[in-house]
C-alpha positions in Angstrom: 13.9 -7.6 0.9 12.2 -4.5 1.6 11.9 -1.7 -0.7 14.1 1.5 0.2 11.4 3.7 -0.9 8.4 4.2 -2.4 6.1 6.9 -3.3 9.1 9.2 -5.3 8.2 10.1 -8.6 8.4 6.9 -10.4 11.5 7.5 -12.3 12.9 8.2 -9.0 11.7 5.1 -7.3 13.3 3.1 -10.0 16.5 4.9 -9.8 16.4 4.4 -5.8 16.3 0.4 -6.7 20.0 0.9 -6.7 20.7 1.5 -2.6 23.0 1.1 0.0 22.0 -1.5 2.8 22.5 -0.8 6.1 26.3 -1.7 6.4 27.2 0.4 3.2 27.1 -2.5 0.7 24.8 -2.0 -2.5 21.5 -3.6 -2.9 20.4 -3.9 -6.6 16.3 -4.5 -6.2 16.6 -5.1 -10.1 19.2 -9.1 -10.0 16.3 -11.0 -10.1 13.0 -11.5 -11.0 11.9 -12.2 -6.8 13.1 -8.7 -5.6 12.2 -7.0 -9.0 8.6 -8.4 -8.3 8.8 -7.2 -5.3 9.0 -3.3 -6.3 6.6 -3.7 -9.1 4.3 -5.4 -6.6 4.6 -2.0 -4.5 4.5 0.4 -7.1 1.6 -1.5 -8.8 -0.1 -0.9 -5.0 0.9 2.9 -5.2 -1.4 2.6 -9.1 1.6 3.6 -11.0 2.3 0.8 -13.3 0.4 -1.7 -14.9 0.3 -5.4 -13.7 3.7 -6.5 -15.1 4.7 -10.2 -14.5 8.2 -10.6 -13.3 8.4 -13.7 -15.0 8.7 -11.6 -18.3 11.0 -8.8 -17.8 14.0 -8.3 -18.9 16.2 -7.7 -16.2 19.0 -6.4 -18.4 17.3 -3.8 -20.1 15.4 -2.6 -16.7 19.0 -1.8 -15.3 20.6 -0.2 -18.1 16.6 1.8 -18.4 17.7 2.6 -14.5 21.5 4.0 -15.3 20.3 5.9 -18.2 17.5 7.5 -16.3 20.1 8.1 -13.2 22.5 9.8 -15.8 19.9 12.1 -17.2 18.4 13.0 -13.4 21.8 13.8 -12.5 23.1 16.2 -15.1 19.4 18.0 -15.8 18.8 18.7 -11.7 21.9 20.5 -12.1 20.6 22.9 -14.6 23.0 20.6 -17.3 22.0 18.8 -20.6 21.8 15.1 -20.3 24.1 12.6 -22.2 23.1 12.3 -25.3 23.2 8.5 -25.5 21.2 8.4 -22.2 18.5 10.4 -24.3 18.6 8.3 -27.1 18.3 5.3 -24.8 14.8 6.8 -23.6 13.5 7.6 -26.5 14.5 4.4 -27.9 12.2 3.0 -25.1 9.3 5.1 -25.8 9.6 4.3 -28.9 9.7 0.5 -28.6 5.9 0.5 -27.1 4.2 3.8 -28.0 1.3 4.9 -25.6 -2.4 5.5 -26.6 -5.4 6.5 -25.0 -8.6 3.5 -25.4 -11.9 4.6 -24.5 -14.0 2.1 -22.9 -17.8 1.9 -21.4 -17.4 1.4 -17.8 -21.7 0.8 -17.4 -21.9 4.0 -15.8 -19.3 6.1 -18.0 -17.1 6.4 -20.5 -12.9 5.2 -19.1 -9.6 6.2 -20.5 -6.8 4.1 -20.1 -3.2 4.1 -21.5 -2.4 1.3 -23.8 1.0 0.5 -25.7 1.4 -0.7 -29.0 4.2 -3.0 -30.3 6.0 -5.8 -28.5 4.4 -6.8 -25.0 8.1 -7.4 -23.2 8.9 -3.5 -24.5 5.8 -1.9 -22.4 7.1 -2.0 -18.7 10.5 -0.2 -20.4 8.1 2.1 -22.3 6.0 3.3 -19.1 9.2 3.6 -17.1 10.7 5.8 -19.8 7.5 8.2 -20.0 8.2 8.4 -16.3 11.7 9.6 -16.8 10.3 12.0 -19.5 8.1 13.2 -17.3 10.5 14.2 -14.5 13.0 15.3 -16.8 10.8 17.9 -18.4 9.1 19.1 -15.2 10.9 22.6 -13.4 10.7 20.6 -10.5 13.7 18.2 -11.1 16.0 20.9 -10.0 14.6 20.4 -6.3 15.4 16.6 -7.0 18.2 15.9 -3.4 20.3 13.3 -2.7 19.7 12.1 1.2 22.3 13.2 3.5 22.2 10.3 5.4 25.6 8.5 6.1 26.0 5.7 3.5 22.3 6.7 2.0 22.1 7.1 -2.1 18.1 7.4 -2.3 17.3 10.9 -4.5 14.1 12.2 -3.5 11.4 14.9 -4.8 11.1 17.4 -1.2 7.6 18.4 -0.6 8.8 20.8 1.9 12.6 22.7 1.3 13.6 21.5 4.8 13.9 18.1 4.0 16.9 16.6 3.9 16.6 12.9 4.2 14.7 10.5 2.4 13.0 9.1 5.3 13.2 10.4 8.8 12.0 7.4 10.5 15.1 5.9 8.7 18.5 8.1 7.5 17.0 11.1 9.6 16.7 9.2 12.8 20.4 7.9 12.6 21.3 11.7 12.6 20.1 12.7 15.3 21.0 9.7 17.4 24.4 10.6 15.8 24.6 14.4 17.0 23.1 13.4 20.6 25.8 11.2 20.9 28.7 13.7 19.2 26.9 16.3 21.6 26.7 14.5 25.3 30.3 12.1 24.1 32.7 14.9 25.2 
């Protein structure tokens, strides 16, 4: 399975694991551990998210993480206040694994990474949630657009105002294929 795309802001991405296939029917990236690997294996490429074994997620909590993020992205890129259960399911997250900075000697310098302390199984949950506070507190999530592709669900971050697809190789090339042949049909 391929991922839908990538290289959204990572609350984003995860929402977007939640697509429509080519025909119209929903692919959930998130049912098993294989296709779950498979978009933390390409996030974990993009250097987002630490090396999380799919072997140890919890699949259950990852898609309710996903809805509560998509119900606060919705509501707060509209200018409204997000559900308050939503919120308390972040924080609940953040919560779970708290973050801190650890210094380390490199040879050459001095490193900071993020750690998490509680329980392991909580951190992926934990990062994802920062993610989604991130997002949600940034001015920017009011630019946040659903693709206007036919049958297309992706939300994506525009870079430029003029975008209106989450990929033009992809949703914006079945456009215009779509208007040439509405245009040269009659």
């Amino acid at each position: 399975m391929t991922i839908p795309l990538a290289g959204e802001p990572l609350a984003l991405d995860l929402v977007n694991t939640l697509a429509n296939g080519p025909d119209g029917e929903v692919l959930d990236l998130l049912t098993s551990p294989k296709t779950a690997a498979t978009w933390l294996d390409a996030q974990h490429a993009l250097g987002r998210l630490t090396d999380a074994r799919a072997g140890d997620l919890d699949l259950v909590a990852l898609r309710q993480l996903r809805s509560h993020i998509a119900e606060c992205v919705e509501r707060v890129r509209q200018g409204a206040a997000p559900p308050p259960q939503a919120l308390a399911a972040l924080n609940a997250a953040l919560h779970a694994a708290p973050a801190y900075l650890r210094m380390s000697w490199s040879g050459t310098a001095v490193t900071i990474t993020v750690a998490r302390s509680g329980d392991p199984r909580h951190d992926l949950c934990a990062e994802l949630a920062h993610a989604a506070a991130e997002l949600l507190s940034d001015p920017a999530i009011t630019r946040v657009r659903t693709c206007e592709g036919a049958r297309c669900r992706l939300l994506f971050l525009p870079a430029h105002p003029k975008r209106r697809w989450c990929s033009p190789s992809a949703c914006g090339n079945r456009a215009r294929v779509a208007r040439h042949y509405q245009k040269h049909r009659s």
